[in-house]
N, CA, C and O atoms as a GROMACS GRO file, in nm:
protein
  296
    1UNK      N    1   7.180  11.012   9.281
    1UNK     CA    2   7.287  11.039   9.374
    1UNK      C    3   7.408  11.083   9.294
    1UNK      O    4   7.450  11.026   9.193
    2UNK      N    5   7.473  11.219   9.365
    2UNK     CA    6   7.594  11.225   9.266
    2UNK      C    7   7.723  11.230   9.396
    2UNK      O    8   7.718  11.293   9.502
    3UNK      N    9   7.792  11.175   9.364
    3UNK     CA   10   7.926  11.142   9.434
    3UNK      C   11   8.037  11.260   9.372
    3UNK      O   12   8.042  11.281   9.250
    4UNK      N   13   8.101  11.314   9.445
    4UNK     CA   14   8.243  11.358   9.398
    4UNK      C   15   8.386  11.352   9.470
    4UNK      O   16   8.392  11.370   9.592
    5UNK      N   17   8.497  11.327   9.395
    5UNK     CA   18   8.604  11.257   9.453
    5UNK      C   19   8.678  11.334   9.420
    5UNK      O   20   8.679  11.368   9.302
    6UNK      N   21   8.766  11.388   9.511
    6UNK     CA   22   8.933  11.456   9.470
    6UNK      C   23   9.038  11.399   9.486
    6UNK      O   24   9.038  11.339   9.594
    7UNK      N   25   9.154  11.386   9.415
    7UNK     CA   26   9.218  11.332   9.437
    7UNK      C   27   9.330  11.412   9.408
    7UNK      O   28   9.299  11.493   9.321
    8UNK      N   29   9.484  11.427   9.456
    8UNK     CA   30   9.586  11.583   9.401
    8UNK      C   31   9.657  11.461   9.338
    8UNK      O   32   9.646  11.339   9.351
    9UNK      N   33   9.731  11.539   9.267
    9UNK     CA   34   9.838  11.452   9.196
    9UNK      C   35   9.936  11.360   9.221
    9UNK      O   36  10.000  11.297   9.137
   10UNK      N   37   9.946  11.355   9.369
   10UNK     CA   38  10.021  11.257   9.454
   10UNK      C   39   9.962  11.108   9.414
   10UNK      O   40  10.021  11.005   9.381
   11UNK      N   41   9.827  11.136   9.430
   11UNK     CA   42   9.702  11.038   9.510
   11UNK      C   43   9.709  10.938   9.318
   11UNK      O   44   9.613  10.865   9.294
   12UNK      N   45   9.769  10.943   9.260
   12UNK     CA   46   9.721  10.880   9.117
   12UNK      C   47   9.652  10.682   9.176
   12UNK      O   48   9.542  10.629   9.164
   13UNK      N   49   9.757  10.642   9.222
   13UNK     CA   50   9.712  10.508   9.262
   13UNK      C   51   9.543  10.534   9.313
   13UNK      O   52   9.441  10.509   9.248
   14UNK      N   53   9.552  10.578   9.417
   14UNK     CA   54   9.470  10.565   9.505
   14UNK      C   55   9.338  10.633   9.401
   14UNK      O   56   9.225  10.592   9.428
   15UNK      N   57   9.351  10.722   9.300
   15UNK     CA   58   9.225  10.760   9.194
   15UNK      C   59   9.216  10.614   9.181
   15UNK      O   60   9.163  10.532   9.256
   16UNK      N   61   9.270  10.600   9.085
   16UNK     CA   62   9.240  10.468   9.003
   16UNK      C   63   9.173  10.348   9.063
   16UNK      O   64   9.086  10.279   9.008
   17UNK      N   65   9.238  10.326   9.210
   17UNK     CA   66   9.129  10.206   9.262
   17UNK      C   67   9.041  10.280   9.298
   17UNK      O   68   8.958  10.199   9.340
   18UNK      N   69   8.997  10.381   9.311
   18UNK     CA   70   8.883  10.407   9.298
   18UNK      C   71   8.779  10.414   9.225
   18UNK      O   72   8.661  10.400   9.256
   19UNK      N   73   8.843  10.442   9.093
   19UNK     CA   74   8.772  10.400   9.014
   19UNK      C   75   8.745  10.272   8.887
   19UNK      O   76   8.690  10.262   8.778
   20UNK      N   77   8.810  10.205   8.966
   20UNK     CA   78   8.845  10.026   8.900
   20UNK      C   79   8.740  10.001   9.017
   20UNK      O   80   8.643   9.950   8.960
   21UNK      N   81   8.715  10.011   9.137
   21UNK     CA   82   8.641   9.894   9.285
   21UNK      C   83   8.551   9.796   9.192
   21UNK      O   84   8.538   9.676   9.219
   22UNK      N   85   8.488   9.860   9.077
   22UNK     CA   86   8.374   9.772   9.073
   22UNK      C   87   8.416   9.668   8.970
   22UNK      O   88   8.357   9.561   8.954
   23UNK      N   89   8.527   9.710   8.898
   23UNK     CA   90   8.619   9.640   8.788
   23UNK      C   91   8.646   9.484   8.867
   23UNK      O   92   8.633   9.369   8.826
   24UNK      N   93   8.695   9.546   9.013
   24UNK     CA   94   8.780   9.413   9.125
   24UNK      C   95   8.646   9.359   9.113
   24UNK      O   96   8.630   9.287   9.014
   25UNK      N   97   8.545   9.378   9.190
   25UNK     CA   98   8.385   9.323   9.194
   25UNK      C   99   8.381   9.237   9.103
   25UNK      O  100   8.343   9.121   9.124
   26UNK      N  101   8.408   9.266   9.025
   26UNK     CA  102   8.324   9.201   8.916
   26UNK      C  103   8.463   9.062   8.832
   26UNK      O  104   8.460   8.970   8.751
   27UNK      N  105   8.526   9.105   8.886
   27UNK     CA  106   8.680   9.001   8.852
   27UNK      C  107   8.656   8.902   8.987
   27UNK      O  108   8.695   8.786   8.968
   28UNK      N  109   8.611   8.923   9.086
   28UNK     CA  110   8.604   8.825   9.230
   28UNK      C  111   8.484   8.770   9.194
   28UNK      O  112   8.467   8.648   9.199
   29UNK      N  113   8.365   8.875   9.143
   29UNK     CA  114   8.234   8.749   9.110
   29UNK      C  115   8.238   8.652   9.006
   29UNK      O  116   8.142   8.577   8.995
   30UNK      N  117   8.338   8.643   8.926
   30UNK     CA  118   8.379   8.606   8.839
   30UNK      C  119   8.485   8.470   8.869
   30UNK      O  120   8.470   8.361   8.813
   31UNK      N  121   8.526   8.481   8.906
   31UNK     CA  122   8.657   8.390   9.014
   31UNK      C  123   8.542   8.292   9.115
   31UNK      O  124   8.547   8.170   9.131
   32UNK      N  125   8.458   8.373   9.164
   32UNK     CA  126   8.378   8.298   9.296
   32UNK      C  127   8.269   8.212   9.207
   32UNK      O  128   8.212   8.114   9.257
   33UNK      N  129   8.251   8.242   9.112
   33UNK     CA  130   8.147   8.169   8.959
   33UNK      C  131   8.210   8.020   8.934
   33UNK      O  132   8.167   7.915   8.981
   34UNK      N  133   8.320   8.036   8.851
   34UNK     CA  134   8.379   7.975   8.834
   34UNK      C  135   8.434   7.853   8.891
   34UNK      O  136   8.459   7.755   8.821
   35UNK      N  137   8.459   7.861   9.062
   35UNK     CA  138   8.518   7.804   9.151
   35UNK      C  139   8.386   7.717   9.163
   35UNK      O  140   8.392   7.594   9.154
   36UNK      N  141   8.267   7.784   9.184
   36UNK     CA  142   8.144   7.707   9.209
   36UNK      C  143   8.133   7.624   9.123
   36UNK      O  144   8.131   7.506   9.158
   37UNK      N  145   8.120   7.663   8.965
   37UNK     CA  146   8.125   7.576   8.869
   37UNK      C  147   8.203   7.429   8.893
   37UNK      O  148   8.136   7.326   8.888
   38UNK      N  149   8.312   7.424   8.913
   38UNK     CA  150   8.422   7.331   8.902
   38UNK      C  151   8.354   7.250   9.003
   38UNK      O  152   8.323   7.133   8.980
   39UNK      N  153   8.325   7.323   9.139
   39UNK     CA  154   8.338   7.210   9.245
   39UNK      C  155   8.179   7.132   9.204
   39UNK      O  156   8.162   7.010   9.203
   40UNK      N  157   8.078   7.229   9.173
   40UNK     CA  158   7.935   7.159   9.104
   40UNK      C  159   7.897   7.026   8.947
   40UNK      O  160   7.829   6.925   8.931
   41UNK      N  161   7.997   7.118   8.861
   41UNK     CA  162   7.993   7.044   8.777
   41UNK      C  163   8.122   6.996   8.728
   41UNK      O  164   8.104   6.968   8.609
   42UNK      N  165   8.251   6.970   8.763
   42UNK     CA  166   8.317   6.913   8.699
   42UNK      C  167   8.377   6.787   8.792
   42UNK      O  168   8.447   6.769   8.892
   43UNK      N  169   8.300   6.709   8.687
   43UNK     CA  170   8.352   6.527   8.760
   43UNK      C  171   8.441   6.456   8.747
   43UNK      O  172   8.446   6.336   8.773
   44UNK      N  173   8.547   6.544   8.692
   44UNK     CA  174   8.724   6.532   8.710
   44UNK      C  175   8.776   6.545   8.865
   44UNK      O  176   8.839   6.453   8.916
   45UNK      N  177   8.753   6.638   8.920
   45UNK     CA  178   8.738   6.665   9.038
   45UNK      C  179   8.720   6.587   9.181
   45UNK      O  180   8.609   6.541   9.209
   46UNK      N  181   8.843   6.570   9.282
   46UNK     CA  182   8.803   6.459   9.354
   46UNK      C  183   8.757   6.534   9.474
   46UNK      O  184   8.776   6.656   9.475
   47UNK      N  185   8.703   6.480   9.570
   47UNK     CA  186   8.693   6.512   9.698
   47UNK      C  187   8.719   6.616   9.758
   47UNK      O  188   8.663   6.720   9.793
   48UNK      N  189   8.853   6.548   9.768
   48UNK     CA  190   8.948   6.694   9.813
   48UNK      C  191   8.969   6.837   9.756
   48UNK      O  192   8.987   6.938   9.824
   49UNK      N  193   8.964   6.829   9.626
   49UNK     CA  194   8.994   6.900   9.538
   49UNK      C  195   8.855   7.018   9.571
   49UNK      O  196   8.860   7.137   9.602
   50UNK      N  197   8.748   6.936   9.551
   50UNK     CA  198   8.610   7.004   9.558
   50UNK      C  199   8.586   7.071   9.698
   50UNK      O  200   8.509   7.166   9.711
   51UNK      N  201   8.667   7.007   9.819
   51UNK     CA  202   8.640   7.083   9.963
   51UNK      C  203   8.747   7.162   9.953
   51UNK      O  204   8.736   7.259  10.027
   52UNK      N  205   8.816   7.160   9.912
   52UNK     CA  206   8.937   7.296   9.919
   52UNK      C  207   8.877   7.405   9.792
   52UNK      O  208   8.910   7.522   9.810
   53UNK      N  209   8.811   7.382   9.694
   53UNK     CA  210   8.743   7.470   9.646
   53UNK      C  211   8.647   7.570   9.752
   53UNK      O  212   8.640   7.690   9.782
   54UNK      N  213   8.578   7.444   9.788
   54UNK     CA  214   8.442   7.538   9.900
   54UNK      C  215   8.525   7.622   9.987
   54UNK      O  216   8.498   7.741  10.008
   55UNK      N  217   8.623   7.561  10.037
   55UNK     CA  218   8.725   7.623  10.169
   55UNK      C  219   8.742   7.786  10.109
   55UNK      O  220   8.679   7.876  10.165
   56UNK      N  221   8.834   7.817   9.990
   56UNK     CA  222   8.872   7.936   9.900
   56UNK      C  223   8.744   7.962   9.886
   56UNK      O  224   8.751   8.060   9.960
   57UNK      N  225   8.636   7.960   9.858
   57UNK     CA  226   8.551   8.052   9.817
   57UNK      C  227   8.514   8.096   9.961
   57UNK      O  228   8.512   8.218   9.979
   58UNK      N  229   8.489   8.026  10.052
   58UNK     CA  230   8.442   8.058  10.194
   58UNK      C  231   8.574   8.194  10.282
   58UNK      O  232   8.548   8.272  10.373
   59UNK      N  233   8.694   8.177  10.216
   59UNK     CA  234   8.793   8.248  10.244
   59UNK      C  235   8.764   8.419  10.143
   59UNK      O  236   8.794   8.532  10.181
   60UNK      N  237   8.707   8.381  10.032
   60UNK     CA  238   8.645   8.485   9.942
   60UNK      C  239   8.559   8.576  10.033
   60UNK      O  240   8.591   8.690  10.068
   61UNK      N  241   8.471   8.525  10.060
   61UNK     CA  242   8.377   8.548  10.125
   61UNK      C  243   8.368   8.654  10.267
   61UNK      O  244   8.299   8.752  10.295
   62UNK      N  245   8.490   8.566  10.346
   62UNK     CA  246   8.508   8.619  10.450
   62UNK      C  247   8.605   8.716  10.441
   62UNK      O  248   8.601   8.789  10.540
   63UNK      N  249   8.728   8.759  10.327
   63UNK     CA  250   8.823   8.890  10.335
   63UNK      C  251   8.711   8.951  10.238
   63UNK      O  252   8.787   9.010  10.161
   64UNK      N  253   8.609   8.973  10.198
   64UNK     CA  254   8.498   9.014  10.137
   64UNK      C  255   8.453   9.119  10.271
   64UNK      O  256   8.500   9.232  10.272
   65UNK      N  257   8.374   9.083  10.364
   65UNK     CA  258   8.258   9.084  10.444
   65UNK      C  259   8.401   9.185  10.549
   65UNK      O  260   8.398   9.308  10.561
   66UNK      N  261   8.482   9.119  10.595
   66UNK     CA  262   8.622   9.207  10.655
   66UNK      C  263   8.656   9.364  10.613
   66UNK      O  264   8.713   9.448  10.681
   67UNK      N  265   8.610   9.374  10.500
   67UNK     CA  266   8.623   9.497  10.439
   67UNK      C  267   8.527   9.523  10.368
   67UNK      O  268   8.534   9.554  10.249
   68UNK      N  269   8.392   9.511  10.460
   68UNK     CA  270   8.248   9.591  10.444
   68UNK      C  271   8.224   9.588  10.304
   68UNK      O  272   8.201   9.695  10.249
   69UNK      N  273   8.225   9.495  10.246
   69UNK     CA  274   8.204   9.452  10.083
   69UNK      C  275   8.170   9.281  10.069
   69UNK      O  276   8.238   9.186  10.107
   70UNK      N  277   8.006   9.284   9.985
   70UNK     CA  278   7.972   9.145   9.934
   70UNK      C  279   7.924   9.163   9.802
   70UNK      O  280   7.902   9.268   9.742
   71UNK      N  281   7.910   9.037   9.764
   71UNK     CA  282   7.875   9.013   9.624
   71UNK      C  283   7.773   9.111   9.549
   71UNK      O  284   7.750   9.146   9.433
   72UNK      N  285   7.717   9.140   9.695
   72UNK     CA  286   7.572   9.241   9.658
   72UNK      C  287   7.543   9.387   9.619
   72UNK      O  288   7.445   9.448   9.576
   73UNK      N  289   7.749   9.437   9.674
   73UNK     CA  290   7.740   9.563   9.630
   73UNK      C  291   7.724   9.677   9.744
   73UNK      O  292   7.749   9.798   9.739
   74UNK      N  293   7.671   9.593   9.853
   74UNK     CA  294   7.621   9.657   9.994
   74UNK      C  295   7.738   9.664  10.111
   74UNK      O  296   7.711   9.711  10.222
   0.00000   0.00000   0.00000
């Protein structure tokens, strides 16, 4: 598959997230890793701490899926 994108010289922002999207991807799967980690394995961690983790990732998730984008790329 070949894709092509124009963009005029106005548009500079708008290149660039275009061509960073998968940069963000991969900085949110990264963030959503992590968060899992903590609330799974770290036994510093109380209760609360660990359901307001799940809460933010579930908030990940859902401004994810809002703008036709998941972990999967699809």
């Amino acid at each position: 598959m070949k894709i092509t994108l124009t963009f005029s010289e106005d548009e500079k922002v708008e290149a660039l997230q275009a061509l960073n999207g998968s940069k963000w991807m991969c900085a949110m799967w990264e963030l959503d890793q992590w968060l899992r980690g903590e609330a799974k394995y770290n036994e510093t961690r109380s209760e609360k701490e660990i359901d307001l983790i799940y809460e933010i990732r579930e908030k990940i998730r859902e401004q994810l899926n809002e703008n036709g984008i998941n972990f999967n790329g699809i």
